[in-house]
C-alpha positions in Angstrom: -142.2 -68.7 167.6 -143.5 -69.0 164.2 -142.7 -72.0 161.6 -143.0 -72.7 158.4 -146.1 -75.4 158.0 -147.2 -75.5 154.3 -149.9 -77.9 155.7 -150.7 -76.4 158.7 -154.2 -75.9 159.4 -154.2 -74.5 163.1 -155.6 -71.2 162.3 -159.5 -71.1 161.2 -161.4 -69.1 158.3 -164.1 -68.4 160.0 -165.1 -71.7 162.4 -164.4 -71.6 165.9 -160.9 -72.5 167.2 -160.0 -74.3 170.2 -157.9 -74.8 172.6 -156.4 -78.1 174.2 -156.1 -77.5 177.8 -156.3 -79.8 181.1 -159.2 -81.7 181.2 -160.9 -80.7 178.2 -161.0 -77.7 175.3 -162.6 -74.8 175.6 -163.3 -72.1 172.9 -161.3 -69.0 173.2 -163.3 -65.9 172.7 -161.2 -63.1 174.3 -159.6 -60.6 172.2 -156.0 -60.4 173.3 -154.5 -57.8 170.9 -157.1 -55.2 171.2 -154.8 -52.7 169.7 -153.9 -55.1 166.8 -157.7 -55.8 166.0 -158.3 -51.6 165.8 -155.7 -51.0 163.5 -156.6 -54.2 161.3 -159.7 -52.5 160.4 -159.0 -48.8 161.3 -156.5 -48.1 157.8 -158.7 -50.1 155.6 -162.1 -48.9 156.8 -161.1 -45.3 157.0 -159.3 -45.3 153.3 -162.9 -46.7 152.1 -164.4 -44.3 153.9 -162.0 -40.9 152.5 -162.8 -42.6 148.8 -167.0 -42.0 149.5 -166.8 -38.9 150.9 -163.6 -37.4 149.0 -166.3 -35.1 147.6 -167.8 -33.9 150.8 -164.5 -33.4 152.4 -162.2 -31.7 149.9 -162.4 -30.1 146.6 -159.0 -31.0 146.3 -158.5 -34.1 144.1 -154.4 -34.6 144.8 -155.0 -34.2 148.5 -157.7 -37.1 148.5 -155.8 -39.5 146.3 -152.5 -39.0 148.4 -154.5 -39.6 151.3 -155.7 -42.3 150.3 -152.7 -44.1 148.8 -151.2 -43.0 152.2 -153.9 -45.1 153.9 -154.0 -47.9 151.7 -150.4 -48.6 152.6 -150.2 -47.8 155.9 -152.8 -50.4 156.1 -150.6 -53.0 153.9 -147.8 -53.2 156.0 -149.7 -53.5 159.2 -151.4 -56.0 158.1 -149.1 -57.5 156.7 -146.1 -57.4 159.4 -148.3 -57.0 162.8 -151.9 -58.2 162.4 -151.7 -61.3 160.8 -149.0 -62.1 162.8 -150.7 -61.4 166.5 -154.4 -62.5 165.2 -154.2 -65.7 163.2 -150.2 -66.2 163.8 -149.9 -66.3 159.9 -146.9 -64.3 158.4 -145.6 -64.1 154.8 -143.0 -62.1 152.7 -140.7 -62.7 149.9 -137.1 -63.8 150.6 -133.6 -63.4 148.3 -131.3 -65.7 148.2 -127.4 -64.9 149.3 -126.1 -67.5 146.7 -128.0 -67.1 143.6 -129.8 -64.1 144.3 -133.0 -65.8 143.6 -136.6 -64.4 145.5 -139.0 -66.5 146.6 -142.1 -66.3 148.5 -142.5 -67.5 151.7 -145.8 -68.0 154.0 -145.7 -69.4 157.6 -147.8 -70.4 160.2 -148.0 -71.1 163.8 -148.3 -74.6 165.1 -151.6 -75.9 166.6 -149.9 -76.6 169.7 -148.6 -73.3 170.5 -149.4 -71.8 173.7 -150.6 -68.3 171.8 -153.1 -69.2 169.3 -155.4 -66.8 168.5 -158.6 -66.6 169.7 -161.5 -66.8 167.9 -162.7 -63.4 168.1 -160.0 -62.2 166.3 -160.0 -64.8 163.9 -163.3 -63.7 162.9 -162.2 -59.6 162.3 -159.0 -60.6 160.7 -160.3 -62.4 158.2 -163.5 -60.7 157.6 -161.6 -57.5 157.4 -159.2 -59.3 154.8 -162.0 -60.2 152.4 -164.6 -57.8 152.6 -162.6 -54.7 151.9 -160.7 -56.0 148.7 -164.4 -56.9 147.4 -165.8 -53.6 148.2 -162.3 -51.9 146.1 -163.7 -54.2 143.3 -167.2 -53.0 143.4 -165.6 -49.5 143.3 -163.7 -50.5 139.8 -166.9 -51.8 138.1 -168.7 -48.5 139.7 -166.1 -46.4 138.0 -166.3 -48.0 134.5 -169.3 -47.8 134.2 -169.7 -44.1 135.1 -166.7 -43.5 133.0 -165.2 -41.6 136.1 -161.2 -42.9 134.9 -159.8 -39.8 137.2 -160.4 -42.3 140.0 -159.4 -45.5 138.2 -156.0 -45.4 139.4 -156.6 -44.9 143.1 -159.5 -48.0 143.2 -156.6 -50.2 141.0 -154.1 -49.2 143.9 -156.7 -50.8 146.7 -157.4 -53.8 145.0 -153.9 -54.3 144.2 -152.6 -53.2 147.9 -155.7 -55.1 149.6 -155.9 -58.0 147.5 -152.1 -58.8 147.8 -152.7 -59.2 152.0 -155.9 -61.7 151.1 -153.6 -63.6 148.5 -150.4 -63.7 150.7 -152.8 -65.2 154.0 -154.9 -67.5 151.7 -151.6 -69.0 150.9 -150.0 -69.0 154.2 -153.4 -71.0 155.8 -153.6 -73.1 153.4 -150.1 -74.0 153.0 -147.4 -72.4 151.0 -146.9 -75.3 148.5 -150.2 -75.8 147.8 -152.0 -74.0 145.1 -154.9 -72.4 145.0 -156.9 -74.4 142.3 -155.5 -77.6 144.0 -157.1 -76.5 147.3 -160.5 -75.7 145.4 -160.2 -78.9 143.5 -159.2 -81.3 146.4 -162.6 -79.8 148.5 -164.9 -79.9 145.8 -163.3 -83.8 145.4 -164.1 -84.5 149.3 -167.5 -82.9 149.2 -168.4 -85.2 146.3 -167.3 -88.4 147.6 -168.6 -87.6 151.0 -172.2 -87.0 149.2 -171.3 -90.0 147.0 -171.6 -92.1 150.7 -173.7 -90.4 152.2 -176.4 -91.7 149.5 -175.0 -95.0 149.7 -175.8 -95.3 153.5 -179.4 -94.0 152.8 -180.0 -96.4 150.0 
């Protein structure tokens, strides 16, 4: 059952998670959605790869792009309305309103004391599958800018734009849906200060 938790912080980055269970906690290592965890990477990975080797492939510059694109969104909205949900139990999309017709955005996550928390293998592919392959998609915009190759410029936009809204939407959703981004950065970068700021004070 998922709920909405703008400061829920059940679901890990990149740390280990545990588990509370009778008579201690344990780390859970087991990947339960083996499925889940293929296609996470599978879409992503294999539209990075059909952009390198386009040329190797296939002369053919409308069937790469269209293969491609059809990748790049396949992998969207499986990450965005299975993975994330099974892995990290994060989930986010944007919501209209009956009475005013307004959207909004909404992001939820699952409570810390759920019985199906993810595990922290597939914490660790979810989320290093989110972030590397947006940042490789970017490297391929600066590659193609400076080669001057613009043929491709739309295709690499459409992956950082695709891959990039998934990172956004699960940043949000971990660390809480009312909570901005340069509030998070500036409330850390405020803890790690004062918590140097008495560390030297002990030493002293």
């Amino acid at each position: 059952m998922m709920r909405l938790d703008d400061n829920d912080d059940d679901v890990s980055l990149f740390d280990a998670e545990e588990d509370t269970v009778r008579g201690g906690t344990s780390k859970k290592t087991k990947i339960k959605h083996p499925v889940a965890s293929f296609f996470h990477l599978f879409f992503r990975v294999t539209a990075t790869l059909s952009y390198l080797l386009c040329g190797v492939i296939s002369s053919s510059f409308i069937g790469c792009t269209v293969t491609i694109i059809l990748l790049l969104s396949a992998d969207f909205w499986t990450v965005k309305n299975i993975t994330g949900r099974l892995m990290v139990g994060l989930r986010w999309w944007n919501q209209v309103d009956d009475d005013d017709g307004k959207s909004h955005w909404v992001f939820e996550s699952r409570k810390g004391n759920s019985k199906q928390q993810a595990s922290n293998s597939e914490s660790r592919i979810f989320w290093l599958g989110l972030v590397v392959c947006p940042v490789i998609w970017v490297v391929f915009v600066f590659s193609i800018l400076v080669s001057f190759n613009i043929k491709w410029l739309a295709v690499v936009i459409m992956g950082v734009i695709l891959q990039g809204a998934n990172l956004y939407g699960y940043v949000r959703c971990k660390v809480g849906g009312g909570t901005s981004l340069k509030n998070m950065a500036t409330n850390y970068f405020g803890r790690q200060f004062l918590k140097q700021a008495m560390t030297n004070q002990g030493e002293s």
